[in-house]
Each structure stands twice: as structure tokens, then as C-alpha cells.
Backbone atoms as SQL, in Angstrom:
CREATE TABLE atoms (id INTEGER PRIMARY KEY, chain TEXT, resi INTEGER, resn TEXT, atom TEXT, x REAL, y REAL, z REAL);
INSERT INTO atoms VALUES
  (1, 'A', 1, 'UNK', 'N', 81.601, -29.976, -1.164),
  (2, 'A', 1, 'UNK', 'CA', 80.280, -30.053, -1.735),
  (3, 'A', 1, 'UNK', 'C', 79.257, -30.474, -0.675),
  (4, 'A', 2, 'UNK', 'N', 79.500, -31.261, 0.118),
  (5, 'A', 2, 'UNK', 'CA', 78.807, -31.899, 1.102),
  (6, 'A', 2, 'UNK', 'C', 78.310, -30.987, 2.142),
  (7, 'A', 3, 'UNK', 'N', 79.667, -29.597, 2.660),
  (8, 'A', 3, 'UNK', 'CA', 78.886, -28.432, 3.600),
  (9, 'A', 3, 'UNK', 'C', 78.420, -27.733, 2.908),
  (10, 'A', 4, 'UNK', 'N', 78.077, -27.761, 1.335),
  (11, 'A', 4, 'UNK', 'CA', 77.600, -26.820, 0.628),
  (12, 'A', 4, 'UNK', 'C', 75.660, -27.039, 0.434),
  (13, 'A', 5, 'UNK', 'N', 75.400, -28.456, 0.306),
  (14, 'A', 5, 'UNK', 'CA', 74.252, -28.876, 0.531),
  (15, 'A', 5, 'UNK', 'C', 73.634, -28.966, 1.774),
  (16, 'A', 6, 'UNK', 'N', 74.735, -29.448, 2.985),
  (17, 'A', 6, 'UNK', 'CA', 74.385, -29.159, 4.534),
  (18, 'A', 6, 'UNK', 'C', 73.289, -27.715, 4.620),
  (19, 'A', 7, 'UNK', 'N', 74.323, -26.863, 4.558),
  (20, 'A', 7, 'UNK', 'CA', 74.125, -25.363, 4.722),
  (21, 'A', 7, 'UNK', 'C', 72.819, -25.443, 3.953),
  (22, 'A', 8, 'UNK', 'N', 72.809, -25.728, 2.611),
  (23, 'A', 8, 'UNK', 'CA', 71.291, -25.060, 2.024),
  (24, 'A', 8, 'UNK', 'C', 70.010, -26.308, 2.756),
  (25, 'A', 9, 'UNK', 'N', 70.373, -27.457, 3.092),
  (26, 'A', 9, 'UNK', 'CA', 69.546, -28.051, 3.594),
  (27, 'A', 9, 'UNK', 'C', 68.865, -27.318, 4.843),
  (28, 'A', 10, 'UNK', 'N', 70.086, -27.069, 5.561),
  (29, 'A', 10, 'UNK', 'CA', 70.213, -26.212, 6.763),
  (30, 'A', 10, 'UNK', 'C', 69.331, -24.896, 6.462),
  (31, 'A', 11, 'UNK', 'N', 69.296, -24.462, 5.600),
  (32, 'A', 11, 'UNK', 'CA', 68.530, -22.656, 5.360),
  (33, 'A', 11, 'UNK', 'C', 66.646, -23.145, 5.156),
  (34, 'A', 12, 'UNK', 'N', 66.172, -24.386, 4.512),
  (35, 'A', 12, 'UNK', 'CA', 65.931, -24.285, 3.773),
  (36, 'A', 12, 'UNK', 'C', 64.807, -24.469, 4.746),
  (37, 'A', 13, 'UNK', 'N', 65.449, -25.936, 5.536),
  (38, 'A', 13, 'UNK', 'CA', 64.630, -26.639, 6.559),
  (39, 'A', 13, 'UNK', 'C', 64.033, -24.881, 8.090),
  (40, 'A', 14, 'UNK', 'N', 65.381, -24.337, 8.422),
  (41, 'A', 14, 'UNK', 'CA', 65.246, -23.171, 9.011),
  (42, 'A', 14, 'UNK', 'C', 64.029, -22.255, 8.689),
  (43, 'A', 15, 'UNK', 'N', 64.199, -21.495, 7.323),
  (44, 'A', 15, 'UNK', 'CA', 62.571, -20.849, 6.738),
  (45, 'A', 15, 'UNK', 'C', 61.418, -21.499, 6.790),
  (46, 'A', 16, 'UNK', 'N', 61.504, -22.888, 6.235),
  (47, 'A', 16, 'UNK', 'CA', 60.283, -23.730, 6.266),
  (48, 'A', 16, 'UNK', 'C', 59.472, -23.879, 7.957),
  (49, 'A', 17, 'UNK', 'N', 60.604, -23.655, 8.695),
  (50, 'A', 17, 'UNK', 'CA', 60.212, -23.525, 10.314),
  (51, 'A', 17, 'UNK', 'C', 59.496, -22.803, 10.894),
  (52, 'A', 18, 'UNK', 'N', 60.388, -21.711, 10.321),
  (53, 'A', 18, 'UNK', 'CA', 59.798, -20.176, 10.779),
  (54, 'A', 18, 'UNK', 'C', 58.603, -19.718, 10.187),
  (55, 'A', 19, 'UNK', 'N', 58.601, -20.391, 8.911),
  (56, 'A', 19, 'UNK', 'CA', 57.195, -19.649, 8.316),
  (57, 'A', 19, 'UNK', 'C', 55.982, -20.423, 9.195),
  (58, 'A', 20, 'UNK', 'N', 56.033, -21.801, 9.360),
  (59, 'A', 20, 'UNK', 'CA', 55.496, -23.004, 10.056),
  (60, 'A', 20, 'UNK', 'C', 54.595, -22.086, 11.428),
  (61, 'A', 21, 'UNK', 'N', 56.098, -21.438, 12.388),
  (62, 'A', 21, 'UNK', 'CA', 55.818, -21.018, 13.257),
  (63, 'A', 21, 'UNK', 'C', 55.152, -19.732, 13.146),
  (64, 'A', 22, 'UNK', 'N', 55.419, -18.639, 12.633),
  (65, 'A', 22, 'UNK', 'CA', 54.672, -17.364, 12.297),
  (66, 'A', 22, 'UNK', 'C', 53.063, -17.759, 12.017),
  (67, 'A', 23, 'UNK', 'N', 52.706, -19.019, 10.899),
  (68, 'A', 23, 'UNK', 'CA', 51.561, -19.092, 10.900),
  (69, 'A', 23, 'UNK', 'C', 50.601, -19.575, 12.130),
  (70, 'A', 24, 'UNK', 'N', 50.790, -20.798, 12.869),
  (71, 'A', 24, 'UNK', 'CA', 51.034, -21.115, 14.122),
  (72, 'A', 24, 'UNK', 'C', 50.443, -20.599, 14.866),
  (73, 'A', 25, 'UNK', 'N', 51.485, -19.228, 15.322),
  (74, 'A', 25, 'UNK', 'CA', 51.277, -18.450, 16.291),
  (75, 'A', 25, 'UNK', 'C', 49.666, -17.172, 15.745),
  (76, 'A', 26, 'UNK', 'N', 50.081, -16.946, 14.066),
  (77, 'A', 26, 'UNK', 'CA', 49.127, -16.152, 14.095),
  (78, 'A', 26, 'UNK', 'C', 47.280, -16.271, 13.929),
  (79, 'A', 27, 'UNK', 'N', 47.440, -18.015, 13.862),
  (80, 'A', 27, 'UNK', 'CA', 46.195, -18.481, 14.426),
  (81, 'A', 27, 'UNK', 'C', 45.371, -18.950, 15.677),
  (82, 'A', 28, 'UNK', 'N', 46.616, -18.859, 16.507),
  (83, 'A', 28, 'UNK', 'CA', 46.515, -18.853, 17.932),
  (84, 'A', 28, 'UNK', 'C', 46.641, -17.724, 18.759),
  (85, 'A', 29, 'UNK', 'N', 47.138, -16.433, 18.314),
  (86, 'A', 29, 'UNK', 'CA', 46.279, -14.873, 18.391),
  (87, 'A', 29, 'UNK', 'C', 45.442, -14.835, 18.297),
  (88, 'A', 30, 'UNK', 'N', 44.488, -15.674, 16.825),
  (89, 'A', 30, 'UNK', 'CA', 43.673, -14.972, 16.523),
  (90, 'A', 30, 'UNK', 'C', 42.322, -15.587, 17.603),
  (91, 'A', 31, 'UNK', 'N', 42.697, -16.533, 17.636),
  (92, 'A', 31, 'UNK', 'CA', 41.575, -17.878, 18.398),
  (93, 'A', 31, 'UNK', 'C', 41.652, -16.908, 19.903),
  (94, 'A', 32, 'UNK', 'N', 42.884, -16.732, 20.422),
  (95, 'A', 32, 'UNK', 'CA', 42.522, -15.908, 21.741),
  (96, 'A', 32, 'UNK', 'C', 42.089, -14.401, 21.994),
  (97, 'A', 33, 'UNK', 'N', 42.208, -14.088, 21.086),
  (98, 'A', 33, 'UNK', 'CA', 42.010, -12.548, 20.994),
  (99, 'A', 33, 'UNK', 'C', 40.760, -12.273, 20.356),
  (100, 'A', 34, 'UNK', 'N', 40.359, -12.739, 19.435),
  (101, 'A', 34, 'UNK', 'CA', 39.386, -12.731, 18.168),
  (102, 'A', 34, 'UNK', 'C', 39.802, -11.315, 17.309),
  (103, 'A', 35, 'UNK', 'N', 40.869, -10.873, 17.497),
  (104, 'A', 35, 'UNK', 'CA', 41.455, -10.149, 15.852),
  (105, 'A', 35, 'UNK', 'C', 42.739, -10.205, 15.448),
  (106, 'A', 36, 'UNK', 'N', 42.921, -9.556, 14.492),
  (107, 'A', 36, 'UNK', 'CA', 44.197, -9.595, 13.427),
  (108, 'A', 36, 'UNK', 'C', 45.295, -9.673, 14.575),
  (109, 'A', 37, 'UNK', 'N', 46.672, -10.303, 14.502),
  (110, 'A', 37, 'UNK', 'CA', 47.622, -9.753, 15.407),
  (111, 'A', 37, 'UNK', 'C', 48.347, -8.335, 15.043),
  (112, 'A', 38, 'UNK', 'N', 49.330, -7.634, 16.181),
  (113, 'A', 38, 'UNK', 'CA', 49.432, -6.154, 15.694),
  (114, 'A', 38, 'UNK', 'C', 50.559, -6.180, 14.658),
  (115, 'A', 39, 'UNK', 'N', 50.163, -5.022, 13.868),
  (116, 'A', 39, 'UNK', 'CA', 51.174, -5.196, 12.752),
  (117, 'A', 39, 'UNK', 'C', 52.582, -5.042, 13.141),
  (118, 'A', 40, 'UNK', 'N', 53.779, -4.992, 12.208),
  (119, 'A', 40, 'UNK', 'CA', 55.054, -5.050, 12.202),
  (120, 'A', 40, 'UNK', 'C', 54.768, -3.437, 12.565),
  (121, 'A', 41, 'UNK', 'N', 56.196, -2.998, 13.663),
  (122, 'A', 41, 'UNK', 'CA', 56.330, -1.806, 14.300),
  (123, 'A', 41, 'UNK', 'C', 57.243, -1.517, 13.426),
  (124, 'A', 42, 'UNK', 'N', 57.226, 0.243, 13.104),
  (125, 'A', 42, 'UNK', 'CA', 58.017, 0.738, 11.473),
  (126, 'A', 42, 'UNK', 'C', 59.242, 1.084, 12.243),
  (127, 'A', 43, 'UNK', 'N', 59.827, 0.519, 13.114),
  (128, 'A', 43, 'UNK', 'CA', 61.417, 0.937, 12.830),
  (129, 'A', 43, 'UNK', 'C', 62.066, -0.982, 13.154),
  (130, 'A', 44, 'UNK', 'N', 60.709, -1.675, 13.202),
  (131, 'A', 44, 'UNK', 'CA', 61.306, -2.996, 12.170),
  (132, 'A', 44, 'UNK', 'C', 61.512, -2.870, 11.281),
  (133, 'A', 45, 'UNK', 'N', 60.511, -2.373, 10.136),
  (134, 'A', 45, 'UNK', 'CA', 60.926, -2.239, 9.027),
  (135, 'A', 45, 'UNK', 'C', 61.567, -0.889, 8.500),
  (136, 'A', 46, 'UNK', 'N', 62.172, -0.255, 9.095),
  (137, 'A', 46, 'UNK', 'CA', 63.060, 0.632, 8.628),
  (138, 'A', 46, 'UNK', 'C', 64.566, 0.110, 9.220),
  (139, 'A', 47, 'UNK', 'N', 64.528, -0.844, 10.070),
  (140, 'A', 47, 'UNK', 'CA', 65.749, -1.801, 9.988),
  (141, 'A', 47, 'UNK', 'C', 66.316, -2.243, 9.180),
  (142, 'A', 48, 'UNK', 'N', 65.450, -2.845, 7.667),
  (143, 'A', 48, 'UNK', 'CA', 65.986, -3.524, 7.005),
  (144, 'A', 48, 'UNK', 'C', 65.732, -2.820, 5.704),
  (145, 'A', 49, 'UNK', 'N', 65.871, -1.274, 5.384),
  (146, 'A', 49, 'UNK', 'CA', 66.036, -0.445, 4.575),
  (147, 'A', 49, 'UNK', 'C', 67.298, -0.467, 3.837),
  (148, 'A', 50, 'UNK', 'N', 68.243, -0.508, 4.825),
  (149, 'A', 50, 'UNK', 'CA', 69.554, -0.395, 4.390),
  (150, 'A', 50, 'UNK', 'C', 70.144, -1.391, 3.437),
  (151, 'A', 51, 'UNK', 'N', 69.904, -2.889, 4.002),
  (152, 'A', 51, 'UNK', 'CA', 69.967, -3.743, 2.977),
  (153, 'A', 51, 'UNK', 'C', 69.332, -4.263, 2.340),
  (154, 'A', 52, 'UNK', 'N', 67.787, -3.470, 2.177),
  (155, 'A', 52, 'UNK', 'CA', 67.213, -3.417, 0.652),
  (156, 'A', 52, 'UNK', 'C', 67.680, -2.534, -0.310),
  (157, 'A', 53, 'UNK', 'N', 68.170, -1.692, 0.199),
  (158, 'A', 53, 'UNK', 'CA', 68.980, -0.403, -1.027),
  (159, 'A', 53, 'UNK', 'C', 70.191, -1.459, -1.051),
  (160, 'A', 54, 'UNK', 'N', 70.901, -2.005, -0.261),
  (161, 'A', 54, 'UNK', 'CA', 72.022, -2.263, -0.285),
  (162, 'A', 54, 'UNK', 'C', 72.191, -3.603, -1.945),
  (163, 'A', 55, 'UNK', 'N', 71.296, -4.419, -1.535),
  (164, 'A', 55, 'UNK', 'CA', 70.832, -5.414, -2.458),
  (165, 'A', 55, 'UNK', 'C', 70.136, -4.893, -3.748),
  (166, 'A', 56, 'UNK', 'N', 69.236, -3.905, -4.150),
  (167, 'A', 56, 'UNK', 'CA', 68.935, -3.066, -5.082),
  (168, 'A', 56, 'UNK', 'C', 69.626, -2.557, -5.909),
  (169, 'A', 57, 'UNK', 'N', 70.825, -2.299, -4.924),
  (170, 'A', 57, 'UNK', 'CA', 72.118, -1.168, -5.925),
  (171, 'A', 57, 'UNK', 'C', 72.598, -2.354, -6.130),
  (172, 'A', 58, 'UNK', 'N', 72.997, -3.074, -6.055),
  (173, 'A', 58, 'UNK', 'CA', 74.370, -3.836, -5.865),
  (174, 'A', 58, 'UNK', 'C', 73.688, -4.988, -7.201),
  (175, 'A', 59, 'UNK', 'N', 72.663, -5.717, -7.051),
  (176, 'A', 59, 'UNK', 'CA', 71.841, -6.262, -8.605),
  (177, 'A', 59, 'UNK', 'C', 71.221, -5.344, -9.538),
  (178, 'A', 60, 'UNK', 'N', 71.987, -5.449, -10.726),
  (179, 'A', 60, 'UNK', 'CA', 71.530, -4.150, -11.746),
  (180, 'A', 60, 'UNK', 'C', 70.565, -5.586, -12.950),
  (181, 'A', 61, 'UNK', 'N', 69.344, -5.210, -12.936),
  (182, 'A', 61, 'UNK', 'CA', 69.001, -5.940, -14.422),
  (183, 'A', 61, 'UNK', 'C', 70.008, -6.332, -15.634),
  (184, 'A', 62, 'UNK', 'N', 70.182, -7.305, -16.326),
  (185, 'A', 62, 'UNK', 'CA', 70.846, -7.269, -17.236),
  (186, 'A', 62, 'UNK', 'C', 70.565, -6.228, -18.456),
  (187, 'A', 63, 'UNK', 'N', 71.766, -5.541, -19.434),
  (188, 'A', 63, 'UNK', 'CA', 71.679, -4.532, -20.250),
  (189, 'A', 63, 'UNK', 'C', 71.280, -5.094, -21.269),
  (190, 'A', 64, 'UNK', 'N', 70.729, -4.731, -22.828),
  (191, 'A', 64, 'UNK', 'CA', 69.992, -5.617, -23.813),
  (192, 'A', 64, 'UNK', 'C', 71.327, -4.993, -24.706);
């Protein structure tokens, strides 16, 4: 039980970081640059196609 709370402590504290840092950084683009930073390049996001179908198929809504 104890590496089970580790781990989610561990995930939770991790995202809370990253989001921390993404914002961070994208106000310190903006301050040096004076615009938007560049968007996500599309075969980032066609990276993670696969396991959005993958996760899509795989959770079906419950049936009534």
C-alpha cells in the first residue's frame, strides 16, 4: 500500500511540475519574443494517435 501511494504521490507531484514548468517557460517566450510560442509540430501530435484510439477502443461507456 505504501508503493502504491509513493507512486501516485510520485505522478502527481511530477504533472504538477511540468505543468508549473510549461507555464514558466511560456511566459518567458513571451516576455522575450513579444508573441505566442510556436505551436505543437503535427507529427507530435500524430505520435500520440495511436494511444488515443488505443484508450478509446479499449473504454466502452457503460450499456443502460
Amino acid at each position: 500500500m505504501k508503493k502504491l501511494i509513493w507512486a501516485g504521490a510520485v505522478t502527481v507531484v511530477s504533472a504538477l511540475g511540468a505543468a508549473l514548468a510549461v507555464r514558466a517557460l511560456d511566459a518567458v517566450w513571451r516576455r522575450l519574443t513579444h508573441e505566442p510560442p510556436p505551436g505543437t509540430p503535427r507529427w507530435a501530435r500524430l505520435a500520440g494517435l495511436p494511444v488515443r484510439r488505443k484508450v478509446m477502443h479499449s473504454v466502452q461507456p457503460p450499456s443502460m
